[in-house]
N, CA, C and O atoms as a GROMACS GRO file, in nm:
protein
  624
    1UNK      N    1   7.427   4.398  11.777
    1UNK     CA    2   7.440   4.448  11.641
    1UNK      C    3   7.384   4.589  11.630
    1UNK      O    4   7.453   4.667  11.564
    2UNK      N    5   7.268   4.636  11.684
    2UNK     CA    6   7.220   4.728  11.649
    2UNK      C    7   7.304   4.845  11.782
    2UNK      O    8   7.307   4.965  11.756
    3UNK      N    9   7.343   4.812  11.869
    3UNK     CA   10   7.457   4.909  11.957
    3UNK      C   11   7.554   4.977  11.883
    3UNK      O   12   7.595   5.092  11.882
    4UNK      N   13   7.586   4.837  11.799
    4UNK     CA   14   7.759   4.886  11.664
    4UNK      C   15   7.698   4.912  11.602
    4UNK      O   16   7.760   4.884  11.500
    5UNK      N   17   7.588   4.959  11.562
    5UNK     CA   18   7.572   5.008  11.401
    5UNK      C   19   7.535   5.155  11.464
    5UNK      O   20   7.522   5.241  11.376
    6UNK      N   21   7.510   5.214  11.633
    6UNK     CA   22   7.457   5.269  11.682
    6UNK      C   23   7.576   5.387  11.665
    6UNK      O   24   7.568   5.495  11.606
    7UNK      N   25   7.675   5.338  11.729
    7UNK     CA   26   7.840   5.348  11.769
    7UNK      C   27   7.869   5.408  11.636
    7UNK      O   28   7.884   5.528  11.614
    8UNK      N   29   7.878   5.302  11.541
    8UNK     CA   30   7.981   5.345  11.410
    8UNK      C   31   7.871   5.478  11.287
    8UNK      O   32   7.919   5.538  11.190
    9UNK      N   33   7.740   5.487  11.332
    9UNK     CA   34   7.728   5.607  11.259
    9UNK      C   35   7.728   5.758  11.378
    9UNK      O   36   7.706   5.870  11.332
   10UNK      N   37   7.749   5.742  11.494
   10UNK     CA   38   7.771   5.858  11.587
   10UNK      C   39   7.911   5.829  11.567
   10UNK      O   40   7.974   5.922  11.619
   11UNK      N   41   8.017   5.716  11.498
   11UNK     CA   42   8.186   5.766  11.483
   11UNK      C   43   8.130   5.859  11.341
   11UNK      O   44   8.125   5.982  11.351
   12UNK      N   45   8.093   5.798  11.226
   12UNK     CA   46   8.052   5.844  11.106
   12UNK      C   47   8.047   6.020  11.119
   12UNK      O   48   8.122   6.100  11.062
   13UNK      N   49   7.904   6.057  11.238
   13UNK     CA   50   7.914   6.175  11.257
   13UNK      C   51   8.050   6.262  11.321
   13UNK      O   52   8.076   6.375  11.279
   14UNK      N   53   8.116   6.208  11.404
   14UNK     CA   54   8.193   6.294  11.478
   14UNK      C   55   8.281   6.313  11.379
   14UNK      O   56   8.317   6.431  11.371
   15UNK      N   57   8.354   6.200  11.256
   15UNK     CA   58   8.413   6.222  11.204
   15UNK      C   59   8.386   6.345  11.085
   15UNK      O   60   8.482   6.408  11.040
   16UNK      N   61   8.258   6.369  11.044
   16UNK     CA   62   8.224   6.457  10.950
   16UNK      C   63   8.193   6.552  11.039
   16UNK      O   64   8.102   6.610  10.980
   17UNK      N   65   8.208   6.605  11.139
   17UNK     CA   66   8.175   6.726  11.224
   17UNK      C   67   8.344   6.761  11.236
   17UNK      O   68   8.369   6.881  11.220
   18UNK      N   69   8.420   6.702  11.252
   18UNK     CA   70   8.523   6.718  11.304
   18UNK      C   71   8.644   6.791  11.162
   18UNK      O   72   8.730   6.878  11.174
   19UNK      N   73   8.603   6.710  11.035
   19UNK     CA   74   8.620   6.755  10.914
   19UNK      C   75   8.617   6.879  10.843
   19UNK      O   76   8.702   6.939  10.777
   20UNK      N   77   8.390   6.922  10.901
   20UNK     CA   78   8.402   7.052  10.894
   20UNK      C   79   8.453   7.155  10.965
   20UNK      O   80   8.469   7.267  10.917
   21UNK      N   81   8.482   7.122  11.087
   21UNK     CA   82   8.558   7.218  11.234
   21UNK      C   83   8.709   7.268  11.163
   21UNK      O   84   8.756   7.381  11.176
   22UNK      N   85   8.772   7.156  11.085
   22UNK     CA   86   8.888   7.168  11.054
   22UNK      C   87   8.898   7.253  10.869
   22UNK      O   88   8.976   7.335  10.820
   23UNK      N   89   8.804   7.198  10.829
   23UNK     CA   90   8.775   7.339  10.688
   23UNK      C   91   8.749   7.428  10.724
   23UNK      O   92   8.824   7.516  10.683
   24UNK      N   93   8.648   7.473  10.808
   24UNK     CA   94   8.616   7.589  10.880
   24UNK      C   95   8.748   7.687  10.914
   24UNK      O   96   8.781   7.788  10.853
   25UNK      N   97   8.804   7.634  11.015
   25UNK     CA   98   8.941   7.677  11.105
   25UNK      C   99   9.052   7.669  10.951
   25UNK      O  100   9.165   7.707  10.980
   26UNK      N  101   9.040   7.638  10.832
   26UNK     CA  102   9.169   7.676  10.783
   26UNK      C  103   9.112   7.799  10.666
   26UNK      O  104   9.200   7.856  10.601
   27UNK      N  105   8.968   7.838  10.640
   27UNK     CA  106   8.909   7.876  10.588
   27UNK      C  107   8.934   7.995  10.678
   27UNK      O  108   8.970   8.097  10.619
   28UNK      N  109   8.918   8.003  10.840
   28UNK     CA  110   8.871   8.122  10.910
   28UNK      C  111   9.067   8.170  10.913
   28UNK      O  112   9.082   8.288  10.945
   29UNK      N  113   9.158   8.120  10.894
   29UNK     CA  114   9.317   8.159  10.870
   29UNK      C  115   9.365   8.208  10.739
   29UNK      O  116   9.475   8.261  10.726
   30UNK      N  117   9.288   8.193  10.650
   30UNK     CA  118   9.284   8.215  10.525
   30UNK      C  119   9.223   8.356  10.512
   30UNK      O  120   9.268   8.447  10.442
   31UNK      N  121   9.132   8.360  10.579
   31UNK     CA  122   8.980   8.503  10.566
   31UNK      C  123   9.124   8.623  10.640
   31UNK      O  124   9.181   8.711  10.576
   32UNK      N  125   9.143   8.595  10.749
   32UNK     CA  126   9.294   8.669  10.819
   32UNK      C  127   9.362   8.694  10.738
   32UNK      O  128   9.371   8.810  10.698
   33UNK      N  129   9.414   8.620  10.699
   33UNK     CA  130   9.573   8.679  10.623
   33UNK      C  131   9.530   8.756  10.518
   33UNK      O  132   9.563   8.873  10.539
   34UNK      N  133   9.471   8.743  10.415
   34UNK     CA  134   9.371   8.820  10.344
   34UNK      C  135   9.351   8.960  10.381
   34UNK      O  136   9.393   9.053  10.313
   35UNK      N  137   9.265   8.976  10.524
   35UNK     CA  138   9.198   9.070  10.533
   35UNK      C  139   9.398   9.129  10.583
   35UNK      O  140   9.442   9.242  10.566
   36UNK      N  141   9.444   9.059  10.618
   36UNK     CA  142   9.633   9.146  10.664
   36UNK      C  143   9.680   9.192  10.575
   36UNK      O  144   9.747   9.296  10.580
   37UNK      N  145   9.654   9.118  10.457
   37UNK     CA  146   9.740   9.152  10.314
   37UNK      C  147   9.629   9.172  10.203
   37UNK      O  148   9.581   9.094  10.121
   38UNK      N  149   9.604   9.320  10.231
   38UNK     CA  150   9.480   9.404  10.104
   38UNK      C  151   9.505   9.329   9.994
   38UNK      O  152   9.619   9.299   9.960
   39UNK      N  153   9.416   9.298   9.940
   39UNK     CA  154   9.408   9.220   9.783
   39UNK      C  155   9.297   9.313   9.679
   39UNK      O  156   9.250   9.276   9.572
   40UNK      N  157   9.273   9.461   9.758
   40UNK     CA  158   9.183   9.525   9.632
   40UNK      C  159   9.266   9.671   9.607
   40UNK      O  160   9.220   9.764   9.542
   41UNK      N  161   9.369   9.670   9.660
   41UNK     CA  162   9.478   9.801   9.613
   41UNK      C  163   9.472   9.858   9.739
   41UNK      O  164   9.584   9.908   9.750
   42UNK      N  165   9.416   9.880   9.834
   42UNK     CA  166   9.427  10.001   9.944
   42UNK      C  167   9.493   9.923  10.074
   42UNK      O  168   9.477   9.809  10.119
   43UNK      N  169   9.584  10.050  10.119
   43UNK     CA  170   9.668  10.026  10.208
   43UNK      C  171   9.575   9.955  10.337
   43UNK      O  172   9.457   9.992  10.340
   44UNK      N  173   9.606   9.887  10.410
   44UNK     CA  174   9.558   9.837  10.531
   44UNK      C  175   9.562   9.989  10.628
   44UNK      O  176   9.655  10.067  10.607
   45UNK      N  177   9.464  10.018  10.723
   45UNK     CA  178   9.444  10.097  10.787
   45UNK      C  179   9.558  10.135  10.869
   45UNK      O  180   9.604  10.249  10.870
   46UNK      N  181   9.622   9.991  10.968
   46UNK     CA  182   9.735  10.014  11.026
   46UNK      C  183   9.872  10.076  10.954
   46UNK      O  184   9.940  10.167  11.001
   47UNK      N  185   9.888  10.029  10.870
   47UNK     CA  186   9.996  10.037  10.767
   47UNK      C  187   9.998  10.270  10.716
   47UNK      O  188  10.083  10.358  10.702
   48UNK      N  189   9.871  10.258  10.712
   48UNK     CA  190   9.868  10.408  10.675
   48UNK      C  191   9.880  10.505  10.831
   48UNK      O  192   9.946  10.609  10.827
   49UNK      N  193   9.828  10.472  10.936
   49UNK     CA  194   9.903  10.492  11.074
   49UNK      C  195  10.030  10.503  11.119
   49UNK      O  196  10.089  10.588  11.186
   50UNK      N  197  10.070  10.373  11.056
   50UNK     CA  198  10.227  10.350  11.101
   50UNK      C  199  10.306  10.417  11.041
   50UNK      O  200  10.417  10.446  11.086
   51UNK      N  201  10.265  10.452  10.937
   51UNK     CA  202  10.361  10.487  10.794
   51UNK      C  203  10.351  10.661  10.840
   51UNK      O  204  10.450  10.728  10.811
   52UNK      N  205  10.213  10.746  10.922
   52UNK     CA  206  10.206  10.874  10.917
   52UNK      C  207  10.279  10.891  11.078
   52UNK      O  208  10.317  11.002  11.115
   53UNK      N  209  10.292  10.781  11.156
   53UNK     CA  210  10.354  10.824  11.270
   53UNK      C  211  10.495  10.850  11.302
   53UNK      O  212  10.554  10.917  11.386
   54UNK      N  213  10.553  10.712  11.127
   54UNK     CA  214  10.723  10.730  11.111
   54UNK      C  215  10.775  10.840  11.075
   54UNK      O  216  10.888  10.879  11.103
   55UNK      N  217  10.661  10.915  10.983
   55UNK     CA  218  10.702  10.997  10.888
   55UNK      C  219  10.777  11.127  10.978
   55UNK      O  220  10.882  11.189  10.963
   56UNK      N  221  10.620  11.136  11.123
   56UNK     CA  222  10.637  11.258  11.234
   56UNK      C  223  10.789  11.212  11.275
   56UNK      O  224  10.892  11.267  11.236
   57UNK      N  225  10.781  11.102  11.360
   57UNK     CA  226  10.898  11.069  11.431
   57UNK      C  227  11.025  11.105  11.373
   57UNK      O  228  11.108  11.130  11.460
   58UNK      N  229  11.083  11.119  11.213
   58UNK     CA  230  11.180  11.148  11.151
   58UNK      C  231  11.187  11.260  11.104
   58UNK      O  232  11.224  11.262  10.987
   59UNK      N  233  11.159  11.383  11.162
   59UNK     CA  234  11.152  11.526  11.109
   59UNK      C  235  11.109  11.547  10.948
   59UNK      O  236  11.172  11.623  10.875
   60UNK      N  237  10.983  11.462  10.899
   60UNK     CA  238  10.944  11.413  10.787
   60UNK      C  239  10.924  11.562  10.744
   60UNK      O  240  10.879  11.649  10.818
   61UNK      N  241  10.958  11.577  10.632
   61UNK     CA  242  10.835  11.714  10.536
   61UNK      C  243  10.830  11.605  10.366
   61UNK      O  244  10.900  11.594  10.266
   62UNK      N  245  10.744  11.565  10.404
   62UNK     CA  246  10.695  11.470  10.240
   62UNK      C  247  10.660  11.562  10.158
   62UNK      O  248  10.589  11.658  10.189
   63UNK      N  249  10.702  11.543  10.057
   63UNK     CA  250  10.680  11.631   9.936
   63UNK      C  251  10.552  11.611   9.868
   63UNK      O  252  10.516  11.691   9.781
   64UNK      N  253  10.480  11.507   9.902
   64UNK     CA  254  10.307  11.549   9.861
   64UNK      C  255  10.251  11.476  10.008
   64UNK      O  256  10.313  11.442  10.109
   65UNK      N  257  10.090  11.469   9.968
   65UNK     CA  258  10.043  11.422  10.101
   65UNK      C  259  10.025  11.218  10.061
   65UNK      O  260   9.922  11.153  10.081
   66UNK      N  261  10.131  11.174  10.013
   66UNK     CA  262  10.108  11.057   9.952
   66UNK      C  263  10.204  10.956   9.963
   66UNK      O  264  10.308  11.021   9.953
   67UNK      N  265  10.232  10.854   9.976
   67UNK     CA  266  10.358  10.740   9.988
   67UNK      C  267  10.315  10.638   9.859
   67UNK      O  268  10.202  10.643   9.809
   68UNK      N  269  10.381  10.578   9.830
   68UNK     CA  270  10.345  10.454   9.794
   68UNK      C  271  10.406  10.307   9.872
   68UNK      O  272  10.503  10.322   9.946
   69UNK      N  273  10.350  10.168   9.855
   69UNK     CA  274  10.404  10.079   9.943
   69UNK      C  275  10.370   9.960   9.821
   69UNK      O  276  10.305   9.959   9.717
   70UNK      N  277  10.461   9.853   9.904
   70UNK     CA  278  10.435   9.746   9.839
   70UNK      C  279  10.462   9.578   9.886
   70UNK      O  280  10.571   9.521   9.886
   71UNK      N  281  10.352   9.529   9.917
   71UNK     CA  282  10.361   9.395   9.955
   71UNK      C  283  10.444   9.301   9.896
   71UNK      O  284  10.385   9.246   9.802
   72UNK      N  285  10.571   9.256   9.914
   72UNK     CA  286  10.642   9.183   9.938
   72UNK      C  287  10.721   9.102   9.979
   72UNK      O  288  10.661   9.045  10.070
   73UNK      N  289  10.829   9.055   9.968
   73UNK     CA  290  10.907   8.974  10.064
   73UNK      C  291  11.023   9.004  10.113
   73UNK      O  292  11.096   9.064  10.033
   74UNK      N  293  11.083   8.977  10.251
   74UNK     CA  294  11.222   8.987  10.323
   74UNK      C  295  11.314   8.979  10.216
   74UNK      O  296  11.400   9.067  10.218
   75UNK      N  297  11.320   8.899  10.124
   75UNK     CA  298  11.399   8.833  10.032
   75UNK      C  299  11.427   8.982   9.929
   75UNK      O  300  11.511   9.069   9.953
   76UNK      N  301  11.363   8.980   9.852
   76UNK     CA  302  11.330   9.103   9.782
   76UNK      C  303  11.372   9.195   9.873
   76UNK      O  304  11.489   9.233   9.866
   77UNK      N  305  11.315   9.230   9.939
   77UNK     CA  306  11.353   9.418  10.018
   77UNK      C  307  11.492   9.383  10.024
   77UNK      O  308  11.560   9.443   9.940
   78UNK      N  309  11.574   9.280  10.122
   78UNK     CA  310  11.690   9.306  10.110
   78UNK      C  311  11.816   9.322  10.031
   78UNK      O  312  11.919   9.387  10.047
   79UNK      N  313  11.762   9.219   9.917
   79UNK     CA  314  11.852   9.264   9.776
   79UNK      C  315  11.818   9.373   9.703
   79UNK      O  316  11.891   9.412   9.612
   80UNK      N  317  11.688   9.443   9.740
   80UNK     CA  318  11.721   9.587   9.675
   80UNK      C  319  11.754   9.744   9.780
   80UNK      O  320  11.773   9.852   9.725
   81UNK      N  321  11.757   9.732   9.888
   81UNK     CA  322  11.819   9.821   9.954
   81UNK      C  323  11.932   9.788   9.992
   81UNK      O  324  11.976   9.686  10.046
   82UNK      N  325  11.987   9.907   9.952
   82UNK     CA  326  12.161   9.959   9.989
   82UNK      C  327  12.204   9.916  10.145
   82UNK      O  328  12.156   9.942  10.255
   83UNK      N  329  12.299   9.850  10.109
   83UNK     CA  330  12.374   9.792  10.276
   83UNK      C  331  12.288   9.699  10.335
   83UNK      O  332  12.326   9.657  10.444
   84UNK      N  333  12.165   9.649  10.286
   84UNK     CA  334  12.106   9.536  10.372
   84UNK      C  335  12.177   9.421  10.422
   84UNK      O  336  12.175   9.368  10.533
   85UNK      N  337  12.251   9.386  10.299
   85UNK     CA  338  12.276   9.265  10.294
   85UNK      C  339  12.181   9.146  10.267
   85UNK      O  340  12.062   9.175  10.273
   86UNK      N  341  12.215   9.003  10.234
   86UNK     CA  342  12.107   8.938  10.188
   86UNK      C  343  12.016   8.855  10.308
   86UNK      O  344  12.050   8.817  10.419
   87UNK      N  345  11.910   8.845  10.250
   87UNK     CA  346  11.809   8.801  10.390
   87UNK      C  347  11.840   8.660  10.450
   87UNK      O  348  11.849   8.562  10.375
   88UNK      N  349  11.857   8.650  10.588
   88UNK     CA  350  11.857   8.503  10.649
   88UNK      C  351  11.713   8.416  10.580
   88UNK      O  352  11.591   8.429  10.596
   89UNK      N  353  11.811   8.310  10.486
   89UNK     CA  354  11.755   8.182  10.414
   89UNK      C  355  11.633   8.152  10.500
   89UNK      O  356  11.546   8.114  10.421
   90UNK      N  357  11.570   8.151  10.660
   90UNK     CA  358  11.483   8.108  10.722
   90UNK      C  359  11.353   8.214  10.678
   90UNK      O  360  11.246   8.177  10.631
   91UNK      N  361  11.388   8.338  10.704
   91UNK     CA  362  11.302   8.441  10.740
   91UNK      C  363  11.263   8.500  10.532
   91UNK      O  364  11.168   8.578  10.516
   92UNK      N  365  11.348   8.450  10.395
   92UNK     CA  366  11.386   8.498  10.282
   92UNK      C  367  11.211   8.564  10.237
   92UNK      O  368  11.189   8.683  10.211
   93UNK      N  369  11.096   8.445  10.237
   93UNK     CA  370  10.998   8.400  10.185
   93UNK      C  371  10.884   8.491  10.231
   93UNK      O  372  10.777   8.511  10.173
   94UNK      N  373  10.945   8.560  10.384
   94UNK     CA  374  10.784   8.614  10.480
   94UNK      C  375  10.784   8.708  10.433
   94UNK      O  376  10.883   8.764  10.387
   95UNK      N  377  10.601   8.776  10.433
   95UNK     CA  378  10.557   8.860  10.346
   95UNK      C  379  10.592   9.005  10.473
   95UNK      O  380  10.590   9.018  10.595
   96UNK      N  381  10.627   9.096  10.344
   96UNK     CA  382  10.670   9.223  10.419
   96UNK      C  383  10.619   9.344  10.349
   96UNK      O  384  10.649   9.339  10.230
   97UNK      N  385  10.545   9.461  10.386
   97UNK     CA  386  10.517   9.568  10.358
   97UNK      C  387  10.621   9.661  10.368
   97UNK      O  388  10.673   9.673  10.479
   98UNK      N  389  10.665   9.734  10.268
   98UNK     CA  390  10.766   9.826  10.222
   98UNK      C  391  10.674   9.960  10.176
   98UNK      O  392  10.596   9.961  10.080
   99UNK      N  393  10.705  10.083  10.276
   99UNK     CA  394  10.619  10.192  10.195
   99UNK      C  395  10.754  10.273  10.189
   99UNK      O  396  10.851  10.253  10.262
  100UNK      N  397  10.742  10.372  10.081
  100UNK     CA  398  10.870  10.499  10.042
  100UNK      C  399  10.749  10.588  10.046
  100UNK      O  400  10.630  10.572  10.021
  101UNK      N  401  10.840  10.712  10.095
  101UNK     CA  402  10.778  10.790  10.154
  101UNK      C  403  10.900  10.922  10.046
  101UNK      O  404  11.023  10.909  10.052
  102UNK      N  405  10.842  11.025   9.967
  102UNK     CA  406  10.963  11.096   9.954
  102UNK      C  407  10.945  11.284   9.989
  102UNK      O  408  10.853  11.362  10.013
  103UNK      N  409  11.086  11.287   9.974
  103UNK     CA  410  11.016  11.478  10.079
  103UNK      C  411  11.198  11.480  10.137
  103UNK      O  412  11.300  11.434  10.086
  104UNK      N  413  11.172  11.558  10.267
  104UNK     CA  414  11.305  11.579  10.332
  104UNK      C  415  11.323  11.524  10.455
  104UNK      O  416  11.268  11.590  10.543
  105UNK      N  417  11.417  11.368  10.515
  105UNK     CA  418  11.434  11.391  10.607
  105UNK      C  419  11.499  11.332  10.672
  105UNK      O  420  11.567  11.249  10.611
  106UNK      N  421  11.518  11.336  10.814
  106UNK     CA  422  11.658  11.353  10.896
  106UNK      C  423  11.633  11.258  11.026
  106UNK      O  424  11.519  11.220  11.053
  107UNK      N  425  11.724  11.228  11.089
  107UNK     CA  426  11.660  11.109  11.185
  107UNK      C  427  11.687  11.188  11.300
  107UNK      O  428  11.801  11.234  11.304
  108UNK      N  429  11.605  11.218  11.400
  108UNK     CA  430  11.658  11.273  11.558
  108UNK      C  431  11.727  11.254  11.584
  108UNK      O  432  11.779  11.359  11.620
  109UNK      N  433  11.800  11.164  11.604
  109UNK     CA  434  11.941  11.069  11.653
  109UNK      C  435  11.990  11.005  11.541
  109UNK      O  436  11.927  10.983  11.438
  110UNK      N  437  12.168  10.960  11.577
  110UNK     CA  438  12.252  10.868  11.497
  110UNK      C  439  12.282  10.817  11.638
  110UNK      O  440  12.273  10.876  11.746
  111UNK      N  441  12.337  10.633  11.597
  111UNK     CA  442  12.378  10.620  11.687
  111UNK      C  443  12.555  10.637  11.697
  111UNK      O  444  12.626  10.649  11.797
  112UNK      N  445  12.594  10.634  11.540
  112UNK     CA  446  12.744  10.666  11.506
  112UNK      C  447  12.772  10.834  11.539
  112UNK      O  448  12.694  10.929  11.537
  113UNK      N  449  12.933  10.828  11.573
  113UNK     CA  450  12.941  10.983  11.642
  113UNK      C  451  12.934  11.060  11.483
  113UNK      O  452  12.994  11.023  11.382
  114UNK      N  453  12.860  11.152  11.494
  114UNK     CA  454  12.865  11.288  11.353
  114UNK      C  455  12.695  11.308  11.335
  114UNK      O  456  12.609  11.266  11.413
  115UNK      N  457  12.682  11.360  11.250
  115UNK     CA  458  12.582  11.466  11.162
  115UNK      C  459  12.440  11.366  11.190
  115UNK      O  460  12.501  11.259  11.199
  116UNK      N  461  12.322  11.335  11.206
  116UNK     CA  462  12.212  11.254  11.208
  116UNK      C  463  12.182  11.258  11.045
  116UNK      O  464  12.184  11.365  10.982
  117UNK      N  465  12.146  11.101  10.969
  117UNK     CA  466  12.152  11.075  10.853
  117UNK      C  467  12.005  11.204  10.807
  117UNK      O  468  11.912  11.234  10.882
  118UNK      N  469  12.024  11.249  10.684
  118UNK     CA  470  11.953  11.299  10.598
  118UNK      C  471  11.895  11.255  10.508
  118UNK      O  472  11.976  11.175  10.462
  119UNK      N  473  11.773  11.247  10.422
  119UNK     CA  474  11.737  11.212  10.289
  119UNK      C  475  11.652  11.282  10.188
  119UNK      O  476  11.604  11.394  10.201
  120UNK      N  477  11.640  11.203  10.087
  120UNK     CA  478  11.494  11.254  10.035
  120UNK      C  479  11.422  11.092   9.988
  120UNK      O  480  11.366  11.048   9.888
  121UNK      N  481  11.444  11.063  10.063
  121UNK     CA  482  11.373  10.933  10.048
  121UNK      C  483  11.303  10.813  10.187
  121UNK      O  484  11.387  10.733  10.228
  122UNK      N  485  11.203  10.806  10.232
  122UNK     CA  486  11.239  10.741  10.392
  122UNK      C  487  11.147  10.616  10.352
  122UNK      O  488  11.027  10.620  10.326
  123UNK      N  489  11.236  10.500  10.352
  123UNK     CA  490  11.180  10.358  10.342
  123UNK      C  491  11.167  10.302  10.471
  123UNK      O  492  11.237  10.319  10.571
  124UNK      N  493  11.020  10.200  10.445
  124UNK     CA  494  10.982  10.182  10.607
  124UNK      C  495  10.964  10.018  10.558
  124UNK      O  496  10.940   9.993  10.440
  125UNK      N  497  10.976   9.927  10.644
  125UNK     CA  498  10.942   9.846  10.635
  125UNK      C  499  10.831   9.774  10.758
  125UNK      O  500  10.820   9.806  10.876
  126UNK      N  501  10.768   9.684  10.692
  126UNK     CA  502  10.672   9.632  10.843
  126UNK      C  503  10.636   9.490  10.820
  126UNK      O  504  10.605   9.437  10.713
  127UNK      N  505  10.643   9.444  10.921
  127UNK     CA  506  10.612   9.299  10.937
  127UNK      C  507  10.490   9.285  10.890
  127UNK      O  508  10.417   9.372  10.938
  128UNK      N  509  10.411   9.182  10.783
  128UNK     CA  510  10.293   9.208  10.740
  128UNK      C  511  10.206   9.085  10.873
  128UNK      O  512  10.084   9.078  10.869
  129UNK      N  513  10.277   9.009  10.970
  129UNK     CA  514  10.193   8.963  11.059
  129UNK      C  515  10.194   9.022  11.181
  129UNK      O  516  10.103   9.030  11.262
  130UNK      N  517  10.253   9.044  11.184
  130UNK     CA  518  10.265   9.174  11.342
  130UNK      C  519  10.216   9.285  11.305
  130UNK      O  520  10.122   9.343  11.359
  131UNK      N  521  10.274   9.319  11.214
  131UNK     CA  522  10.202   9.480  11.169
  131UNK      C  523  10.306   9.593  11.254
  131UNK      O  524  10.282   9.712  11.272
  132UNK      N  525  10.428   9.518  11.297
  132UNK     CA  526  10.563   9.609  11.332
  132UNK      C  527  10.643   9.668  11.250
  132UNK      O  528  10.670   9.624  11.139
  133UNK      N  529  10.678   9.749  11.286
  133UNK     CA  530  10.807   9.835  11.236
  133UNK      C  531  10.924   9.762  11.219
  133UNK      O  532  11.015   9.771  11.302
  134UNK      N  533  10.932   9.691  11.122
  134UNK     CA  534  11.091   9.614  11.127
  134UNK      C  535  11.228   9.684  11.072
  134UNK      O  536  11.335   9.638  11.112
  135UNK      N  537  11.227   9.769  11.003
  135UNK     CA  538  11.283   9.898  10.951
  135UNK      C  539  11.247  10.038  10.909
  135UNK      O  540  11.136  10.091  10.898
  136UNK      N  541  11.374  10.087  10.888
  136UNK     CA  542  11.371  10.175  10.857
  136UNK      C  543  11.489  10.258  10.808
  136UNK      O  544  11.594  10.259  10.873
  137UNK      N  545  11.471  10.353  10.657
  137UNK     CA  546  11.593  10.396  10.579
  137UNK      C  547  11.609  10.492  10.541
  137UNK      O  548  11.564  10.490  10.427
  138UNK      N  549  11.666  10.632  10.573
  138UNK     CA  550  11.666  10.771  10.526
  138UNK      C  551  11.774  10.720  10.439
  138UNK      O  552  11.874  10.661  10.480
  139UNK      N  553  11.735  10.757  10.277
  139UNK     CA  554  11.815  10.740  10.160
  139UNK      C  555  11.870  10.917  10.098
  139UNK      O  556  11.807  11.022  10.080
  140UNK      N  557  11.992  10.885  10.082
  140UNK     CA  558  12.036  11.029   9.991
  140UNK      C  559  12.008  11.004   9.854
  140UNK      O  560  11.991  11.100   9.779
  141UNK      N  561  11.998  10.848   9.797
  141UNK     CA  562  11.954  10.827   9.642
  141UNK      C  563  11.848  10.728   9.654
  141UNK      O  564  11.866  10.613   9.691
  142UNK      N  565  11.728  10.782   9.618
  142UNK     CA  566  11.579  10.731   9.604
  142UNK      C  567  11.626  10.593   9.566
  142UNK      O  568  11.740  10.587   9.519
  143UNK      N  569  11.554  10.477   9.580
  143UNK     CA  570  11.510  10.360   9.460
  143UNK      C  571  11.389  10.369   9.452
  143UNK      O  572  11.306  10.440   9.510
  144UNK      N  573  11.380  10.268   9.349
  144UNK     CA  574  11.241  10.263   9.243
  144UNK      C  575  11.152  10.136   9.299
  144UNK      O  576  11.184  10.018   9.285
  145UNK      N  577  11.012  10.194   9.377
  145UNK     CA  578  10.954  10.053   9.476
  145UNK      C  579  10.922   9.993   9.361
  145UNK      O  580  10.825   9.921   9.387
  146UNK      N  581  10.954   9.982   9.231
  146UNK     CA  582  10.855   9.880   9.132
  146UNK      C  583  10.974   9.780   9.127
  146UNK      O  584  10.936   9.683   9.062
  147UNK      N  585  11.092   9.764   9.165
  147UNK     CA  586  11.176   9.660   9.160
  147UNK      C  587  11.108   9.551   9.254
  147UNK      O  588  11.140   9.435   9.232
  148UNK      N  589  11.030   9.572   9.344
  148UNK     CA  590  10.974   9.484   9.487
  148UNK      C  591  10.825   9.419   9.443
  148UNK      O  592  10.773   9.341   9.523
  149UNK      N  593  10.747   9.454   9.303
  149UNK     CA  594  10.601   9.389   9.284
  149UNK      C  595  10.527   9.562   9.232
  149UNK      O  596  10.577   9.670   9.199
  150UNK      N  597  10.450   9.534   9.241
  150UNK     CA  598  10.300   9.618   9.206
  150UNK      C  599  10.316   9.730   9.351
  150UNK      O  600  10.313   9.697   9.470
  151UNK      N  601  10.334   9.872   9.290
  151UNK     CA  602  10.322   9.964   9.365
  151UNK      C  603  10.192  10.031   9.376
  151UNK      O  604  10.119  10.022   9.277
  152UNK      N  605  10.152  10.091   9.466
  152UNK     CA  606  10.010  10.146   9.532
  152UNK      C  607  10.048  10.207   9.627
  152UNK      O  608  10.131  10.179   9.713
  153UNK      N  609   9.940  10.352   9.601
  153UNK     CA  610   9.976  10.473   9.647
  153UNK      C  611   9.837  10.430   9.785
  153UNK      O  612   9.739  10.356   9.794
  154UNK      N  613   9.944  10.574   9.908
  154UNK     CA  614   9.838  10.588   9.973
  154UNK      C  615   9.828  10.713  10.030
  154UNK      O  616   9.924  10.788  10.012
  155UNK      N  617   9.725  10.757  10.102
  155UNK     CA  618   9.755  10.890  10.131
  155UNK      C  619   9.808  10.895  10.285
  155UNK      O  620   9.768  10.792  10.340
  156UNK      N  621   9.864  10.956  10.353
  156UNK     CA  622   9.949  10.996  10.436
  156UNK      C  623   9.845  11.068  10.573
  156UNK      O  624   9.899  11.117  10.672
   0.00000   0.00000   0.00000
């Protein structure tokens, strides 16, 4: 008797150790995504990197030293940019960083034969868990990032 009563409060413990291991671990996935997706207005560090390295790469001249971006979804970005088309139903929901960037500019390359696209508008998009480059859009007619959520500026 006193072996099983020995047994069933060391199960008692493992089970409440094992409980907190598992609040812990969804608590420490939670603290992540968070710290991925700014929740006090300022751009994530990477995001302001990525966003000043696209700008070089596309013969950028931004018309201030500033972008704005905005945390949203696949779903959203693709029903509001031109020619997307609508987002695959799997991927509609995942969170995506969209910064517009505006000024003058031109892409090094096309891959269609003629002129390399021009704008005054360059939309970037980025995977908000990778933190990749998943697009990118030299526009001849701006849109308005407040169609996509809460816009926030960053500096460049």
């Amino acid at each position: 008797m006193n072996g099983a009563h020995v047994k069933r409060s060391h199960l008692k413990l493992m089970i409440t150790v094992g409980a907190i291991v598992v609040v812990a671990s969804i608590a420490g996935v939670f603290a992540i995504r968070s710290s991925a997706a700014s929740t006090d207005g300022q751009a994530p560090a990477w995001l302001q990197s990525a966003t000043a390295k696209a700008v070089g790469s596309n013969s950028g001249v931004p018309s201030s030293g500033s972008a704005e971006w905005v945390l949203t979804t696949v779903g959203a970005y693709h029903a509001m940019i031109p020619d997307q088309g609508p987002a695959d139903p799997a991927f509609a929901d995942k969170s995506l960083y969209v910064v517009f960037v505006t000024g003058k500019f031109s892409a090094p390359h096309t891959i269609a034969a003629g002129a390399a696209p021009t704008g005054t508008q360059l939309v970037l998009s980025f995977d908000s868990e990778t933190q990749e480059l998943s697009g990118l859009g030299i526009l001849k007619t701006p849109v308005d990032p407040a169609s996509l959520g809460t816009v926030r500026e960053m500096a460049l």
